[in-house]
C-alpha positions as CSV (number, residue, x, y, z in Angstrom):
1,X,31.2,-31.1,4.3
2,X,31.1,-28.3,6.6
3,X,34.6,-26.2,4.3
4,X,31.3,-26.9,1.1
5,X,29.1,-24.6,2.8
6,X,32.1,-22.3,3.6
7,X,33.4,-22.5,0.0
8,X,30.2,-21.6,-1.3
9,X,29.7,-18.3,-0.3
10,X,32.5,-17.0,-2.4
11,X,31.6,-18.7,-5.3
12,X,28.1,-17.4,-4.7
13,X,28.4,-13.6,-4.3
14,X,31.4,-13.7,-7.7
15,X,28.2,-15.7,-9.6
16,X,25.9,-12.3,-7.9
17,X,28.7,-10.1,-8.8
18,X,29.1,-11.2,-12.7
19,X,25.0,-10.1,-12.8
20,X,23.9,-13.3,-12.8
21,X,20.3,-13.6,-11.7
22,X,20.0,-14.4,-7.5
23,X,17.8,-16.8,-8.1
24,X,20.3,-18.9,-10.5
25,X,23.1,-18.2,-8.6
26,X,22.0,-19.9,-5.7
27,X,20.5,-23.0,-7.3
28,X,23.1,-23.8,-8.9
29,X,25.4,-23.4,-5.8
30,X,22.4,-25.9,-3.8
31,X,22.4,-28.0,-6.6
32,X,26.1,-28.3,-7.4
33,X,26.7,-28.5,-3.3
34,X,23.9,-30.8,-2.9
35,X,25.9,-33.4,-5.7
36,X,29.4,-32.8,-3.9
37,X,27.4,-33.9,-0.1
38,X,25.6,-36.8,-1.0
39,X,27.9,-38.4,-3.5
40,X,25.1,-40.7,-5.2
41,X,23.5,-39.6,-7.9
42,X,20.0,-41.7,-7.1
43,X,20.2,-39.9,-4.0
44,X,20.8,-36.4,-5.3
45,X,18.3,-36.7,-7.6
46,X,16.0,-37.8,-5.3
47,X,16.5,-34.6,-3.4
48,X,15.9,-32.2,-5.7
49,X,12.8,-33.9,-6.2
50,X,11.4,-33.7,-2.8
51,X,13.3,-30.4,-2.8
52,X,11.0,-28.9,-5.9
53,X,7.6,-30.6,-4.5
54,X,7.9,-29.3,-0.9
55,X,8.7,-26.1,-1.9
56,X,5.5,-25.4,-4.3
57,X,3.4,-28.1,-2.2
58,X,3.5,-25.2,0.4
59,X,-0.3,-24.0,0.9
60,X,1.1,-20.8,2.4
61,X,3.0,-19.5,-1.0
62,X,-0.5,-19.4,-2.6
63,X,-0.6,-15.8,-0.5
64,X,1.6,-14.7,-2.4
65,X,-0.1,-14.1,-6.1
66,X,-3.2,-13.3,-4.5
67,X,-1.6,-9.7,-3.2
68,X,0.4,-9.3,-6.2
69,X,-2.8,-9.3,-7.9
70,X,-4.5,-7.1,-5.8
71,X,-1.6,-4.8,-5.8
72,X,-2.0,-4.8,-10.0
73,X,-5.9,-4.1,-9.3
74,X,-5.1,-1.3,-7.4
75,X,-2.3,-0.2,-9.3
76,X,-4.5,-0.3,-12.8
77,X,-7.4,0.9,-11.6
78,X,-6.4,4.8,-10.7
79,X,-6.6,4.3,-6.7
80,X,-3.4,5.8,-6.4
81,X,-5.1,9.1,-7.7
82,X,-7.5,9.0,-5.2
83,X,-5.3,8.8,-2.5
84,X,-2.7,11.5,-3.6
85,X,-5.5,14.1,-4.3
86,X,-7.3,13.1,-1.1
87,X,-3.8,13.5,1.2
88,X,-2.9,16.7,-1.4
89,X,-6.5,18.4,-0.4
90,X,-5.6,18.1,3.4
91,X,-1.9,18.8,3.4
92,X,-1.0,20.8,0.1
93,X,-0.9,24.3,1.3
94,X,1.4,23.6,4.3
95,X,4.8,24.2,3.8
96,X,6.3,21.0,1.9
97,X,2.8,19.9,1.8
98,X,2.3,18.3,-1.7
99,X,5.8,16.5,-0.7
100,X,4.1,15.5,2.5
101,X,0.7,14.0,0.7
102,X,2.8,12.0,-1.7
103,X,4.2,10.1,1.0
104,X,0.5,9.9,2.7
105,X,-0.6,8.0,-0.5
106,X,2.2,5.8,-0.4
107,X,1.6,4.3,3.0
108,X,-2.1,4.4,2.0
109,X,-1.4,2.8,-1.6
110,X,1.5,0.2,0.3
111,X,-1.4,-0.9,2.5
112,X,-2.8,-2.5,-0.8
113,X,-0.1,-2.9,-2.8
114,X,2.9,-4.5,-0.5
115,X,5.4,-3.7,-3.3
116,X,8.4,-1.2,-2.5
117,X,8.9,-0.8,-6.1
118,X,5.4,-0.9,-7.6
119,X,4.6,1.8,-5.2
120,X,7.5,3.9,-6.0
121,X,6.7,3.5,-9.9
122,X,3.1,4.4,-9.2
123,X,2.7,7.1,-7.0
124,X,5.8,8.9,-8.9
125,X,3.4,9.2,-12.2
126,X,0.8,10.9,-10.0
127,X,2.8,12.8,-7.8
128,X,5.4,14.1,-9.7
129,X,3.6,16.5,-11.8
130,X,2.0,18.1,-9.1
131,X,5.2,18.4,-7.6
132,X,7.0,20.6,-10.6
133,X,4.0,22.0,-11.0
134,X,3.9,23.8,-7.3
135,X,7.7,24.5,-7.5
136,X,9.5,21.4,-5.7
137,X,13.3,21.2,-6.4
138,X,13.7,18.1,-8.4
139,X,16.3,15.9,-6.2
140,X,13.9,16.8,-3.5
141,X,10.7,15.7,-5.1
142,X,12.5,12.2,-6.4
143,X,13.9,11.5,-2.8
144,X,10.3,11.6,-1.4
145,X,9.2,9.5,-3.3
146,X,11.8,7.4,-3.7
147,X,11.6,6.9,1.0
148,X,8.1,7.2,0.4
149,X,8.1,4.0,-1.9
150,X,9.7,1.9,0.6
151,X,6.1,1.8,2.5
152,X,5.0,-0.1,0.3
153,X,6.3,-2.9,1.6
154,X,6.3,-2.4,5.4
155,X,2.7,-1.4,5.8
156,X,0.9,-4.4,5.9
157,X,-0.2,-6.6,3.9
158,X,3.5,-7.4,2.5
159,X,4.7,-10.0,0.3
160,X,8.2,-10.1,2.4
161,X,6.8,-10.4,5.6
162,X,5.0,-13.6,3.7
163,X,8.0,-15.0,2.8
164,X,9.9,-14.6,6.3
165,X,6.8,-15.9,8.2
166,X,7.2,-19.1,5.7
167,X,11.3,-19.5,6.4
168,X,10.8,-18.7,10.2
169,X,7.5,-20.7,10.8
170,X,6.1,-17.6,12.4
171,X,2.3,-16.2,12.4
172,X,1.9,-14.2,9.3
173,X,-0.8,-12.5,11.0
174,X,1.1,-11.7,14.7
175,X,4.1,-10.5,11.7
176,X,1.3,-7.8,10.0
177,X,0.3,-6.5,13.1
178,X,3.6,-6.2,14.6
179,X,5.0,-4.2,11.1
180,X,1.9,-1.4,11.6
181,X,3.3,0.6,14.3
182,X,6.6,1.0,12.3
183,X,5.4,1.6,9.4
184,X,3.2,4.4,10.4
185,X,6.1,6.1,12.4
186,X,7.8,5.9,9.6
187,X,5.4,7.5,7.5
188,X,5.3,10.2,10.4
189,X,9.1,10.1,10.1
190,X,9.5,11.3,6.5
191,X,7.0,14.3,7.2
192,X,9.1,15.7,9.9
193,X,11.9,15.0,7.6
194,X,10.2,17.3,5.0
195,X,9.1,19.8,7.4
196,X,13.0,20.4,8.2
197,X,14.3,20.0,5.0
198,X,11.9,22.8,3.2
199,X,13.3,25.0,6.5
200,X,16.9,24.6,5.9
201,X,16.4,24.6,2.2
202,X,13.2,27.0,1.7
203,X,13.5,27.5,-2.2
204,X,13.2,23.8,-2.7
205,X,9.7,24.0,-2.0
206,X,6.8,26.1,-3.5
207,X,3.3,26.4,-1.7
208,X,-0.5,26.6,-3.0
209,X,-3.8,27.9,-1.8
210,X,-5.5,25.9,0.6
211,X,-8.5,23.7,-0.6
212,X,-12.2,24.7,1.1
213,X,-13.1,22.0,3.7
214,X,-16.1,20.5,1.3
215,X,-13.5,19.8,-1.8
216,X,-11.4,18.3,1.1
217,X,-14.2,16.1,2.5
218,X,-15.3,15.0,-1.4
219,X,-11.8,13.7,-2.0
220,X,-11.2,11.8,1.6
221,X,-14.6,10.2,0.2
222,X,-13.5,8.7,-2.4
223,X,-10.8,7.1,-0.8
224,X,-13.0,4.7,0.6
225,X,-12.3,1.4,-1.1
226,X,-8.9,2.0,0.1
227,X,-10.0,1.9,3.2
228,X,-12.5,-0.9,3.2
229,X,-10.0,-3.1,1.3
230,X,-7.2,-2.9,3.9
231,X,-9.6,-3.1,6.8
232,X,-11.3,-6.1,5.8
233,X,-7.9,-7.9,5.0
234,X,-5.7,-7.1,7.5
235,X,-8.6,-7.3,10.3
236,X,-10.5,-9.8,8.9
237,X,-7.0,-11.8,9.1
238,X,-6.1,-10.6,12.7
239,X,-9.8,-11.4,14.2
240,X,-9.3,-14.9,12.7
241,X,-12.5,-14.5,10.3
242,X,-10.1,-15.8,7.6
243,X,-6.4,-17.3,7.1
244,X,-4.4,-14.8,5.5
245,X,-4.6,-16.6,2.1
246,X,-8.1,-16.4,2.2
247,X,-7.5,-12.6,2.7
248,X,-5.4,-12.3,0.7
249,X,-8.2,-14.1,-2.1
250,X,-10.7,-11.5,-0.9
251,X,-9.0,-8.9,-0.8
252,X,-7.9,-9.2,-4.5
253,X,-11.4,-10.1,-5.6
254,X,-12.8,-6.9,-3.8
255,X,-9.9,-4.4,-5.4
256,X,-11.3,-6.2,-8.8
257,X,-14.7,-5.6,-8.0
258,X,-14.5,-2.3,-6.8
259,X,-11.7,-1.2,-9.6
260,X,-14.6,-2.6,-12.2
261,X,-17.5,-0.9,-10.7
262,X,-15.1,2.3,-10.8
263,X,-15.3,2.2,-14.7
264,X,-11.3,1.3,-14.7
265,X,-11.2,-2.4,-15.0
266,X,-11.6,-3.5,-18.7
267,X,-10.7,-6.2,-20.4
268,X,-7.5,-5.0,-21.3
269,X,-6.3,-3.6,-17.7
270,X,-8.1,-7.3,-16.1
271,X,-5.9,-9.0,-19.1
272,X,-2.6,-6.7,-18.1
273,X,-3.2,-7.4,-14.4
274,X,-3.3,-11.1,-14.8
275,X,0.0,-11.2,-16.9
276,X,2.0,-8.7,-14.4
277,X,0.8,-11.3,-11.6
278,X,2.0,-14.2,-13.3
279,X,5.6,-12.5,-14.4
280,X,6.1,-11.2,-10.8
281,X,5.1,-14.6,-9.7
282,X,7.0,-16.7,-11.4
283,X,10.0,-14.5,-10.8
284,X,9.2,-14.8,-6.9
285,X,8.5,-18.4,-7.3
286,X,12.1,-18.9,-9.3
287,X,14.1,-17.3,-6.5
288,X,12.1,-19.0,-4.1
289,X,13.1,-22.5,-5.9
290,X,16.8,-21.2,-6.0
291,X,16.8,-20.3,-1.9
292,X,15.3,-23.7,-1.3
293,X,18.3,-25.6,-3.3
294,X,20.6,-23.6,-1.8
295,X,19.3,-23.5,1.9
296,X,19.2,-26.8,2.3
297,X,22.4,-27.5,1.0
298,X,23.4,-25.2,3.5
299,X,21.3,-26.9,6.5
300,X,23.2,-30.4,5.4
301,X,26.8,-29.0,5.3
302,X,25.4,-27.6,9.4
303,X,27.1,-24.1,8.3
304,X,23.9,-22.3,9.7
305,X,24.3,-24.5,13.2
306,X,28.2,-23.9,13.1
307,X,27.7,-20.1,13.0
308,X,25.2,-20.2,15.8
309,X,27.7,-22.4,18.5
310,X,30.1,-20.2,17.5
311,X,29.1,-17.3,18.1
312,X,27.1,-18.5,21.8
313,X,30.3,-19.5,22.3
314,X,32.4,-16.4,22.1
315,X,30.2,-14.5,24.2
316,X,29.1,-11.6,22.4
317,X,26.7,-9.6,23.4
318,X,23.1,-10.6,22.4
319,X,22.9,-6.6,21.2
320,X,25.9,-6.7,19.8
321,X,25.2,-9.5,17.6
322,X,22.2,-7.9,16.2
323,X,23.9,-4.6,15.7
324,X,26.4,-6.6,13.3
325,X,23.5,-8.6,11.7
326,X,21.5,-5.3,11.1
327,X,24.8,-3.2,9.6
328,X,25.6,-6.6,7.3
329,X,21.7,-5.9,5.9
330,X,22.3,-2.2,5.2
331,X,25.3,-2.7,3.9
332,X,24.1,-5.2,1.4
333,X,20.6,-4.4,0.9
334,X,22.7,-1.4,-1.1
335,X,23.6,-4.2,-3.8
336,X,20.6,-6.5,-3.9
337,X,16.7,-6.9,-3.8
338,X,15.0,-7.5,-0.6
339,X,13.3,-10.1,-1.2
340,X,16.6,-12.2,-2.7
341,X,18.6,-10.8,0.6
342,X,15.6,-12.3,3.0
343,X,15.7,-15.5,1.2
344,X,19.3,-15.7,1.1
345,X,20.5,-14.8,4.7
346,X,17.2,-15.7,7.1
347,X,18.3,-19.5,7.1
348,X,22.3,-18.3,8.1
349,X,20.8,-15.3,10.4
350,X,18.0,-16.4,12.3
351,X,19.1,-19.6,13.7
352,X,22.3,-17.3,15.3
353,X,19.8,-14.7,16.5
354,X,17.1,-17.2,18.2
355,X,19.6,-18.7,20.4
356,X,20.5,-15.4,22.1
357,X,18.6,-13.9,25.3
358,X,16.9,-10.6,24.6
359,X,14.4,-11.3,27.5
360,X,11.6,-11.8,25.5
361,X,9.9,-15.2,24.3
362,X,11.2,-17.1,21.1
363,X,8.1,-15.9,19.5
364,X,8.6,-12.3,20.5
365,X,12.4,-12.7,19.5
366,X,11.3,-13.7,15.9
367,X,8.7,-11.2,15.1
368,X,10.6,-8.1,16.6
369,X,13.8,-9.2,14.3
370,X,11.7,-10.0,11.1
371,X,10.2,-6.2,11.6
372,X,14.1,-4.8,12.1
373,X,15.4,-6.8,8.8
374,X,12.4,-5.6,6.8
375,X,13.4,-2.0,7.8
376,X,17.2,-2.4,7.6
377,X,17.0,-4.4,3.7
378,X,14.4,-1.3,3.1
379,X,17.1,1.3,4.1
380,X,19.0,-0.1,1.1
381,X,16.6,0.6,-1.5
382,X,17.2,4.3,-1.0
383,X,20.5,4.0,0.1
384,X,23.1,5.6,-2.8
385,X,25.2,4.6,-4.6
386,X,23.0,2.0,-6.0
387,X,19.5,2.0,-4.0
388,X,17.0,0.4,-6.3
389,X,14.4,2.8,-5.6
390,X,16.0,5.9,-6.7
391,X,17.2,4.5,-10.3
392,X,13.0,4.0,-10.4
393,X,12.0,7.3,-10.2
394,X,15.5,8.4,-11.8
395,X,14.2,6.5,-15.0
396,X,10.6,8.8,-14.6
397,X,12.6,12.2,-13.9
398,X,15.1,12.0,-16.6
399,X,15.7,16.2,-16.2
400,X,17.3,15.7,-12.6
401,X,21.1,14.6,-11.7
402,X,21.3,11.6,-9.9
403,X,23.7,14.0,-7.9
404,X,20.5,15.9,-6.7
405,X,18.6,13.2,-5.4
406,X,21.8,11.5,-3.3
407,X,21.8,14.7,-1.5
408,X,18.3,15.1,-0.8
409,X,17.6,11.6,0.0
410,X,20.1,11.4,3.2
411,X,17.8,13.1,4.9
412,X,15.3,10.3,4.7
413,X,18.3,8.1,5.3
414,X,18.8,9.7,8.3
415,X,15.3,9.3,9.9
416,X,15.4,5.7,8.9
417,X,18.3,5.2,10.8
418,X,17.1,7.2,14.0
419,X,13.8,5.3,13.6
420,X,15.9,1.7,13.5
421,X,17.9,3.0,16.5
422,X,14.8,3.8,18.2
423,X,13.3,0.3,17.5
424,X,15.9,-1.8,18.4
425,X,16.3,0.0,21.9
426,X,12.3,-0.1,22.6
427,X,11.2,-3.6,20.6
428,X,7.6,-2.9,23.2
429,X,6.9,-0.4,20.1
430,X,6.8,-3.3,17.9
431,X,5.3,-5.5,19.7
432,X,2.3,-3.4,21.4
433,X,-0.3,-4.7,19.4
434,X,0.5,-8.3,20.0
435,X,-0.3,-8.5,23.6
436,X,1.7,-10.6,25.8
């Protein structure tokens, strides 16, 4: 039973290689493994049964399209103005400045969005004009916010940090606390990466006037349903007023309520929001099914255990395990989605990384990891040759080579990398807010 597992990897990545969909792929490696283990039919058929109703039975996954549809509120409803002009009005007439505020709005939007891509798509039809309109060199302006997209997912709330909370049986709350820090260093990151870059390449950057301090103070104003939003969430959730589903209900119902009272929320936007909610849903929910198949075909064939006594056994160091595990997600997080590379690789991963000793509790152990792989799987998105991000705003800025924004968007690489490095050596940064 144990060669299945082994056997199915191959087959598994040729199935992800031919384009078919992740989610497919790996049910029909669980289910095909799952027939080859147990042998009986009655009995295979009577797991995928309990299989398919413990999956969706799973109060937890109801998260889930509650911040996709407050991330479609948001996105529908012209917030994503608001923040770039407010960020633009503060930071514009610095050098690299309108580069700077679009990757302000993007944490800001990511706090109420929690989609990589949705906030790469968004803020680029805001921000890019703007950008050619002040002078920003094209490969430049599509590598910001192509890094700047990836917030979107690390500030919290995030769908991602959801789903590895759910795999790992860890505190979604402790998990969007501990992801704050990080994502606001790297937000602070990707200006200093912008600051040097405009330096060492000064013509890729125009300037404009400064904005008087009372057209500044208007537009921080009206970013205040941003604000409210994310603070009644994510604190409501952490001072325990509410379970993070039921933040994650109120928090949608509040960006409706504010996104109608705004004048933006017809019937037609409410209509559009619903039906983006339940695509991205059901595509989540698909690959979801697909993992669960698949995972616990894995968990019977003990590959996951295997991996785990194996690797205790050759005595590796416990930081050089995790250096391998976090290389392995860069690596890969090139070729596929993060949310398909969490599902797929948490059940193999974190089984082999909570039996090492990193000194800290088991707890401590899992949050501090989920916060690396979240980075690491991120990384990929802007990663050449095939980063998914930068084919987004490629798609919106036909009139720049691909070429152009490769270049410009090592830089960002770069600081990613330096903030990982920085993470891994000091996990107190992540885990700060927690306590002890």
């Amino acid at each position: 039973m144990l060669e299945l597992g082994y056997y199915s990897f191959p087959i598994l990545l040729l199935m992800i290689f031919l384009r078919a969909p992740i989610g497919l792929a790996m049910m029909l490696c669980g289910i095909g493994g799952l027939y080859l283990a147990m042998g009986s039919p009655m009995m295979f058929l009577g797991k995928l049964k309990n299989e398919t109703y413990t999956t969706f039975s799973s109060y937890s996954l109801t998260i889930i399209p509650m911040f996709l549809l407050m991330g479609q509120f948001a996105t529908l409803s012209g917030m994503s103005q608001a923040l770039f002009k407010a960020a633009e009005s503060w930071l514009g007439h610095r050098r690299g400045g309108v580069a700077m505020a679009a990757v302000g709005a993007c944490a800001g939007f990511g706090a109420i969005c929690g989609s990589s891509l949705a906030t790469a798509a968004t803020m680029s039809r805001v921000a890019l004009p703007e950008l050619r309109r002040y002078g920003y060199a094209g490969g430049f302006s599509t590598a910001t916010l192509a890094a700047g997209g990836t917030l979107g997912i690390l500030i919290p709330p995030s769908v991602i940090l959801v789903i590895y909370a759910i795999l790992t049986e860890q505190n979604i709350a402790k998990l969007f606390l501990a992801a704050f820090i990080p994502g606001i260093l790297a937000a602070i990151g990707y200006m200093i990466t912008i600051s040097i870059y405009v330096r060492v390449h000064p013509n890729a950057a125009g300037t404009r006037d400064a904005v008087p301090y009372s057209e500044r103070f208007k537009a921080l104003a009206d970013v205040w349903p941003v604000l409210i939003v994310f603070g009644v969430v994510v604190g409501g959730i952490y001072l325990g007023w509410f379970t993070p589903t039921e933040g994650a209900a109120i928090g949608a119902a509040g960006t409706g309520i504010i996104a109608y009272l705004s004048g933006n929320l017809t019937w037609a936007v409410f209509r559009e929001s619903i039906i983006s909610t339940a695509q991205s849903t059901a595509m989540i929910f698909f690959i979801v099914l697909g993992a669960g198949f698949y995972n616990s075909f894995l968990a019977l064939s003990q590959v996951p255990q295997e991996l785990s006594n194996w690797v205790v056994s050759q005595g590796f160091s416990p930081w050089t395990v995790l250096t391998m595990v976090l290389v392995f997600y860069l690596i890969f997080g090139c070729l596929m989605d993060s949310m398909s590379m969490i599902l797929l690789t948490i059940p193999i991963f974190f089984p082999v990384i909570a039996v090492l000793d990193f000194g800290m509790s088991a707890e401590h152990v899992a949050i501090w990891f989920g916060i690396l792989v979240l980075i690491v799987v991120e990384v990929g998105l802007i990663t050449p040759p095939v980063g998914m991000n930068l084919f987004i705003i490629n798609a919106m800025d036909r009139k720049t080579p691909m070429t152009a924004t490769y270049r410009a968007v090592l830089w960002f690489v770069t600081s990613d990398i330096l903030r990982i490095i920085l993470l891994v050596l000091f996990p107190s940064i992540t885990l700060f807010l927690l306590g002890d």
